[in-house]
NUGUMI-309529 format. One record per residue: x, y, z of N, C-alpha, C, CB in turn; chain. Coordinates in steps of 0.02 Angstrom, whole numbers, plus 50000, padded with zeros to 5 digits. Glycine has a CB too. Layout:
<pts>
PT    n_c1    n_c2    n_c3   ca_c1   ca_c2   ca_c3    c_c1    c_c2    c_c3   cb_c1   cb_c2   cb_c3   c
PT       X       Y       Z       X       Y       Z       X       Y       Z       X       Y       Z   A
...
</pts>
This chain:
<pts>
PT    n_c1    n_c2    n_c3   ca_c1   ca_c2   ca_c3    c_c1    c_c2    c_c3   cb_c1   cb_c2   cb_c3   c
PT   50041   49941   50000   50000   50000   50000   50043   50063   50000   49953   50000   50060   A
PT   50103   50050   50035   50147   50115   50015   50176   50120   49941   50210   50119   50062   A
PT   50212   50183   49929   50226   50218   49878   50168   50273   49850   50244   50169   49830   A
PT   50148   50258   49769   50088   50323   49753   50024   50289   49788   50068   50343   49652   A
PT   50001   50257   49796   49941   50233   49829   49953   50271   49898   49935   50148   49833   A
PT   50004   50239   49929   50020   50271   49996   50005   50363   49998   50107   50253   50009   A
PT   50046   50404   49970   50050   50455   49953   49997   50485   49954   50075   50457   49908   A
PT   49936   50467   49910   49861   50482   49880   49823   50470   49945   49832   50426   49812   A
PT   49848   50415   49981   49804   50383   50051   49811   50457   50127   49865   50280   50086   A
PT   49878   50464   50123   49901   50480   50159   49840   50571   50177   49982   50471   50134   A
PT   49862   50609   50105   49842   50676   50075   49759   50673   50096   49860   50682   49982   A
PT   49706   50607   50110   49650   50620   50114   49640   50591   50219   49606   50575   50038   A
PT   49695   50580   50258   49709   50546   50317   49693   50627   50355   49795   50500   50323   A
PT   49641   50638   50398   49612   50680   50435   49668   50667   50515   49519   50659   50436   A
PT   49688   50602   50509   49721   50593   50575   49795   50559   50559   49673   50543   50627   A
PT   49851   50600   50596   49928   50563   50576   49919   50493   50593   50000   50592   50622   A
PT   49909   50478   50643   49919   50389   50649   49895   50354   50594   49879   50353   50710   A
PT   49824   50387   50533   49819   50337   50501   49879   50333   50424   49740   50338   50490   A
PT   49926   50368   50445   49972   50388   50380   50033   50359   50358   49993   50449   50384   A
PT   50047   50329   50314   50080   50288   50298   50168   50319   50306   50050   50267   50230   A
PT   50174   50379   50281   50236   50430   50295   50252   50456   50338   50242   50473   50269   A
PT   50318   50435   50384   50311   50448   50451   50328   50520   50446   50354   50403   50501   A
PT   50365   50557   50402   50391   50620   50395   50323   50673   50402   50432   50623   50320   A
PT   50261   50652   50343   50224   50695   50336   50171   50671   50409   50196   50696   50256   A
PT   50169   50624   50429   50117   50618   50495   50164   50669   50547   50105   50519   50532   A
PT   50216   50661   50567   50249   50704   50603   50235   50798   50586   50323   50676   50589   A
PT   50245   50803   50528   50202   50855   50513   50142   50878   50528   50196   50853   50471   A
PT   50101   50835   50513   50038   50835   50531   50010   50856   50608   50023   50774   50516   A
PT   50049   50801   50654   50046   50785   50706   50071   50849   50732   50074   50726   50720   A
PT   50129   50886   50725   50147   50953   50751   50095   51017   50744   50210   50971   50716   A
PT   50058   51042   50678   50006   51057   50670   49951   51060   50685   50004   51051   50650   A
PT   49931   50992   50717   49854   50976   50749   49869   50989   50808   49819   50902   50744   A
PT   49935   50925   50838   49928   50921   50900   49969   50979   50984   49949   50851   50893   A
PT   50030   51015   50922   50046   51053   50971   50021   51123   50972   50110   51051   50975   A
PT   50036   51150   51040   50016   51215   51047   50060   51257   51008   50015   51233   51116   A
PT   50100   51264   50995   50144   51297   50928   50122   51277   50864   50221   51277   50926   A
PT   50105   51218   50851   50096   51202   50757   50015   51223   50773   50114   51092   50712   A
PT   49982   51229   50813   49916   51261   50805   49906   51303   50804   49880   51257   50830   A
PT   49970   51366   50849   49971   51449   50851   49973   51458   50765   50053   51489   50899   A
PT   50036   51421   50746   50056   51428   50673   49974   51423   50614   50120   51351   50657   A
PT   49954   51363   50629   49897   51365   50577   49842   51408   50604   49868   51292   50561   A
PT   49823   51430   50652   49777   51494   50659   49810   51537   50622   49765   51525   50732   A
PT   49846   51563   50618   49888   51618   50595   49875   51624   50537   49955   51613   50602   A
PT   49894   51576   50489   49907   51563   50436   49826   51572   50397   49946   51494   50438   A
PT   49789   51546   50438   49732   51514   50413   49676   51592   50422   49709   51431   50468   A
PT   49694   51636   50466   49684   51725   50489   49703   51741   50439   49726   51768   50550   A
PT   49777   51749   50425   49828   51767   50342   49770   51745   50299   49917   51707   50319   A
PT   49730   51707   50291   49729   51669   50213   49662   51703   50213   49732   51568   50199   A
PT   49604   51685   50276   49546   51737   50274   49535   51821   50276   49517   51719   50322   A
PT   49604   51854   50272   49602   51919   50286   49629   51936   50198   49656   51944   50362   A
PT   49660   51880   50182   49690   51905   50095   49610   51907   50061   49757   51824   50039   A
PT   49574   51863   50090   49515   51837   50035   49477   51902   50032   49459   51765   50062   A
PT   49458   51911   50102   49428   51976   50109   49441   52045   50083   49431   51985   50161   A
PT   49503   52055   50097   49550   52105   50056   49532   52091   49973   49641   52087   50075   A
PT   49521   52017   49942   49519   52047   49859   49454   52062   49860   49538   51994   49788   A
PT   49401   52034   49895   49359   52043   49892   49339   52124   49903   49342   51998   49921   A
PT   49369   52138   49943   49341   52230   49951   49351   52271   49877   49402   52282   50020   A
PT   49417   52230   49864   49460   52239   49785   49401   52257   49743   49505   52159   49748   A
PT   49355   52204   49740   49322   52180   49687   49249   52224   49675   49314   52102   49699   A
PT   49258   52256   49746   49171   52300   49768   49204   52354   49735   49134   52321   49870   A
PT   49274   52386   49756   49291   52463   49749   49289   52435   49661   49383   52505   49795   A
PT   49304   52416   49646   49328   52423   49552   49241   52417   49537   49396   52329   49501   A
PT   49210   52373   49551   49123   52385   49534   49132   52460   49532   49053   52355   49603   A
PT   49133   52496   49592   49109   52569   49626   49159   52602   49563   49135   52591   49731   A
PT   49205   52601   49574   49233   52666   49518   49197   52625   49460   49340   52682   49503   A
PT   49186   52575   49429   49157   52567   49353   49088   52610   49344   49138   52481   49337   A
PT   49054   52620   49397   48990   52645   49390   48993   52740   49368   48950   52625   49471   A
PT   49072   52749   49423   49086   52817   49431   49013   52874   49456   49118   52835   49355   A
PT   49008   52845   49506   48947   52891   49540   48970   52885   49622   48853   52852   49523   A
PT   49043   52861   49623   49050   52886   49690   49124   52910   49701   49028   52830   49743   A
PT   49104   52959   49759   49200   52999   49757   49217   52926   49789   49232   53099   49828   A
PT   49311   52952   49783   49349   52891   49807   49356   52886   49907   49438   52902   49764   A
PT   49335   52938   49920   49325   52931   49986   49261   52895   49992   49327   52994   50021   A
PT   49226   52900   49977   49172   52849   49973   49171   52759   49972   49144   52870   49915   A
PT   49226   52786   49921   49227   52698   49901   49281   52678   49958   49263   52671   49804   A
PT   49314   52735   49989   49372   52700   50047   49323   52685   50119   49450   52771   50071   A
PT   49271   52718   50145   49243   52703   50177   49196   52654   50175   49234   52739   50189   A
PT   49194   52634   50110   49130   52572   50102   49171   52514   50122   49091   52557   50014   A
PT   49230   52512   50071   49261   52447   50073   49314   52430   50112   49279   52431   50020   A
PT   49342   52497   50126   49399   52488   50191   49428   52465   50176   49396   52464   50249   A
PT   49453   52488   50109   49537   52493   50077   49563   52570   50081   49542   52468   49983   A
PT   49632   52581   50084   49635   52643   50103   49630   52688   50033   49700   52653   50145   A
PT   49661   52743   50030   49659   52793   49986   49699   52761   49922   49688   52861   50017   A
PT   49763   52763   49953   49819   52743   49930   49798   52669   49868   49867   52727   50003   A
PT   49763   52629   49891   49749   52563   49858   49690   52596   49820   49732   52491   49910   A
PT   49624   52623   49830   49581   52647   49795   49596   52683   49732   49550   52678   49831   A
PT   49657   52725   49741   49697   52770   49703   49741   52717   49652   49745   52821   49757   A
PT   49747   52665   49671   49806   52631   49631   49755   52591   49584   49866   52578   49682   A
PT   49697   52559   49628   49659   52528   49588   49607   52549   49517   49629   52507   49632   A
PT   49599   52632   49525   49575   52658   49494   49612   52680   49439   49550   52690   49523   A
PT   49709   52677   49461   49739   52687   49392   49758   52636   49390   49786   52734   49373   A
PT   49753   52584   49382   49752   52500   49358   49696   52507   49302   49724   52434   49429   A
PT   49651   52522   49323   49583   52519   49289   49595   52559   49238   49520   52540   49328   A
PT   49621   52624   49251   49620   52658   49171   49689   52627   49114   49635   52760   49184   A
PT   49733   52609   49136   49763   52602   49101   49761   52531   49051   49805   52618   49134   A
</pts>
């Protein structure tokens, strides 16, 4: 069962003990089970939901300037991107 079977087995294993690779269960196992590999994946996993959000605000301000019926302070207070990014995004857009 080890090798690519193993590999494929391992990638869908919710728990290290059931994993055929002691390298990547050890991985695993640091991640789930310690208080450091769990600080780490909150973190990471904060990082990954705060990028999403961020394109997403992206994606409201570029709607808002396409319509052009609102100043850019407007669109910085809606979406809570700052000036600076509203300003960049809007000359993205023209060019």
């Amino acid at each position: 069962m080890r090798g690519k079977a193993g590999g494929k087995h391992d990638f869908s294993c919710t728990d290290a003990a059931d994993m055929y690779y002691g390298t990547l269960a050890d991985r695993v196992r640091f991640f789930k089970e310690s208080k450091e590999g769990i600080k780490i994946m909150c973190r990471a996993m904060e990082d990954m939901r705060n990028q999403t959000l961020k394109e997403g605000m992206k994606e409201v301000a570029l709607r808002m300037l396409a319509t052009g019926k609102y100043a850019l302070e407007e669109i910085v207070n809606i979406s809570g991107l700052s000036l600076e990014e509203v300003k960049q995004l809007k000359a993205d857009r023209s060019a």
